[in-house]
N, C-alpha and C positions, 0 to 999 in steps of 0.2 A: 119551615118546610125545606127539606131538599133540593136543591135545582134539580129538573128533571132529566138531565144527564148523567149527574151522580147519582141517582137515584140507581138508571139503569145501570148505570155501570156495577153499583154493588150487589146487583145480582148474579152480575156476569162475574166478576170474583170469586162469589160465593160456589157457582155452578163450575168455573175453572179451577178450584182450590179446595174445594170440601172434602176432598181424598184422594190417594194418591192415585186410585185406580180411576177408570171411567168406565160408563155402558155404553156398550154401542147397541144404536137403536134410534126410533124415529118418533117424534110426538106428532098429532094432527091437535091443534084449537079450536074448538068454534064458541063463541062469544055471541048468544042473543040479549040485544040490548033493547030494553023497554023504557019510557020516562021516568020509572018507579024501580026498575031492579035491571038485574042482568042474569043471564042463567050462561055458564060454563060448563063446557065439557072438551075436560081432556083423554084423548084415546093413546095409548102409548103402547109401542113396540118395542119388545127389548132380548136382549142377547139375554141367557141363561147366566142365572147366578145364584148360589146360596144367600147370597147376604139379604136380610130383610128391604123391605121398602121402606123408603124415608120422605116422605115431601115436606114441604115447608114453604111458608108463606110470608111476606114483608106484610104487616097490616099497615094501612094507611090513615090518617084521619079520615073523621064524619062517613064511615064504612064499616060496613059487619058483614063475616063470612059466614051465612047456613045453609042447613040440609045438605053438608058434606058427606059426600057417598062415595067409597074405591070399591071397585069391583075388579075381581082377576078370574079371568076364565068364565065369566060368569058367573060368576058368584060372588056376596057382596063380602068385604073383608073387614075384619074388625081391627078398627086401630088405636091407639092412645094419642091424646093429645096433652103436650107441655108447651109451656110459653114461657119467653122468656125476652122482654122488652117488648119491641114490638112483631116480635117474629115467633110465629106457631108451628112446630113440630107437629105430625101426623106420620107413624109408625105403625108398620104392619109387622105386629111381633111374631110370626110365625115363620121360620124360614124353609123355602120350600126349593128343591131342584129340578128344574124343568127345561127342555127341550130349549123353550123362548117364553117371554110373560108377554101378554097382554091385558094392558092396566087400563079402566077407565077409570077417571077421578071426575066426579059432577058436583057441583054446587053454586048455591046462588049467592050474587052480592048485591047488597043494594047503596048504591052509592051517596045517596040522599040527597040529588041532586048535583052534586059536583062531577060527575060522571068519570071518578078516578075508579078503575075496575084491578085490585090486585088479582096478581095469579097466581097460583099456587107451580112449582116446580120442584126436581128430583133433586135432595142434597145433593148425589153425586153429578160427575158433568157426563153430558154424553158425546158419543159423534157418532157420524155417519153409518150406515150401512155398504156405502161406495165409495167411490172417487171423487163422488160429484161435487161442486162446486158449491151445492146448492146447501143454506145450513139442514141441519137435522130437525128442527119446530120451522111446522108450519102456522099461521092463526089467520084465522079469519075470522073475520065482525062483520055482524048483519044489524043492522039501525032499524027502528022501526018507524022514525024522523027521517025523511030523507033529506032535510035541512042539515042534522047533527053531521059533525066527520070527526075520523079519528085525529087527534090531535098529536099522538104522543104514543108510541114512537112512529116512527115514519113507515106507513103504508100505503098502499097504493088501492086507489079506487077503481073496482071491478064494475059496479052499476051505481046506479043511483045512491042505492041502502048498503050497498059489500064493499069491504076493503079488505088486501091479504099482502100477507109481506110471510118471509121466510128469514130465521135469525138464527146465531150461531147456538144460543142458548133460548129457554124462556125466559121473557121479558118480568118484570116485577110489577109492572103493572101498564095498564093502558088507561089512556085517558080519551073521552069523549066530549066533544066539547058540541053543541050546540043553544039552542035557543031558547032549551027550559033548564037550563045550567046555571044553579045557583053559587054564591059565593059559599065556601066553607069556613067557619070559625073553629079553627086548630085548636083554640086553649078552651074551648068547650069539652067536659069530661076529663080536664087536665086535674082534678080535684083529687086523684086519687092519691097510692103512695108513691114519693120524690124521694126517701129516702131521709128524710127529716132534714132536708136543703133549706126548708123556708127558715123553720123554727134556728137551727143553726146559723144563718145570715142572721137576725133579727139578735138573736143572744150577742153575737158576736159587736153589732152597735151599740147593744146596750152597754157591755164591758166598756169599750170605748171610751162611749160619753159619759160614763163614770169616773174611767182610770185617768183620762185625759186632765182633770182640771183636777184633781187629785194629786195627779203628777205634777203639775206646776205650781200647784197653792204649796208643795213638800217642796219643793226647787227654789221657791223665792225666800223659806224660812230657811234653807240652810245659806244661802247668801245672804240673809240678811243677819245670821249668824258670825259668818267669816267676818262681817265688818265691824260688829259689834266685838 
C-alpha cells in the first residue's frame, strides 16, 4: 500500500501535469458517510471549453465505485469507461461549447469497512475563478458515527458529524477512520492477471536448479580432464 502522502501527492501530479492547459472553475464535495457505503457528490463549475470531459479515479483496495452518474445542465451524460491498472477513465464523448459547464458527478463507494473513500477528479488541473487564496475544491464529510473522523487528509471539524478543508486540487481519496473500521487485506482478489510474473519467477528457479549442478558436474569433468 502507498504511504498516504504519496498516495495524495500522485494526484496532485496527475491533476498538475495531465495537460498543458487547465480549467478555470470551482468544485464543491459532499461525501455522506454510512457504516456500509458512502454516497458522493461532486458539483463542478467550470469556464467554457470544447474539449470533452474526462474524469478519472485511483481505485483503492477492498473498495468498488457504483451507480456512477454525470449530469451537465441537467441532464444526465453518457460516458465510457477504460481502465487501465488501478485507474478508471470516465469520458464524455460528446464535445460541446458553452457559455460555462456545470457538471455533477454522483456515485457510491462502499469501502468495506476500511473507510478508504476514493474520489473521482477532472484529468485536467484547474484553478481559481479569483485571486483568492483560497484553493478551487472544497469537501466536505458528514459521519453518521460521530465517534468516526476524517483521518486522511487533514480536515477540520465543523460539528460533531462535519468536517471541510479546501485543497489546491481533489484529493485521491479520504479516509475515515473510526470504531467499526475493519482491517483490509490488499492481496485479497490479487488473483487476477500479473502479467505472467509468477509462472515466469518460478520457470526461472527451475532453470537454475537444473543448469546449476549441470554446470558443475561439466566443470569438474573438464578438470579432471586437463589432469589426466
Amino acid at each position: 500500500m502507498l504511504p498516504h502522502w504519496l498516495a495524495f501527492a500522485a494526484v496532485l501530479a496527475v491533476a498538475s501535469g495531465a495537460g498543458a492547459q487547465s480549467r478555470q472553475g470551482t468544485v464543491d464535495i459532499t461525501v455522506d458517510v454510512t457504516p456500509n457505503a458512502a454516497h458522493v457528490e461532486e458539483r463542478y463549475r467550470l469556464a467554457s471549453s470544447a474539449a470533452p470531459i474526462s474524469l478519472r479515479v485511483l481505485t483503492r483496495p477492498c473498495t468498488t465505485i457504483e451507480n456512477l452518474a454525470v449530469e451537465r445542465a441537467g441532464s444526465v451524460v453518457p460516458v465510457t469507461e477504460s481502465r487501465v491498472g488501478p485507474w478508471i477513465t470516465f469520458r464524455d464523448t460528446i464535445a460541446r461549447q458553452d457559455d460555462s459547464i456545470r457538471l455533477v458527478v454522483r456515485y457510491d463507494v462502499r469501502p468495506a469497512g476500511t473507510g478508504v473513500i476514493p474520489l473521482v477528479h477532472l484529468t485536467t488541473a484547474m484553478t481559481g475563478n479569483g485571486s483568492t487564496r483560497a484553493g478551487p475544491v472544497k469537501v466536505d464529510v458528514r459521519v453518521s458515527d460521530t465517534a468516526a473522523r476524517v483521518s486522511f487528509p487533514h480536515m477540520t471539524r465543523q460539528a460533531p458529524n462535519e468536517w471541510s478543508a479546501r485543497f489546491v486540487a481533489v484529493p485521491s481519496f479520504l479516509e475515515v477512520a473510526g470504531p467499526r473500521a475493519t482491517a483490509c487485506d490488499e492481496r485479497a482478489g490479487e488473483g487476477g492477471d500479473n502479467g505472467g510474473l509468477v509462472w515466469r519467477f518460478f520457470l526461472l528457479v527451475g532453470i537454475m536448479v537444473t543448469w546449476v549442478p549441470l554446470y558443475l558436474a561439466w566443470a569438474r569433468r573438464a578438470q579432471d580432464r586437463e589432469h589426466t
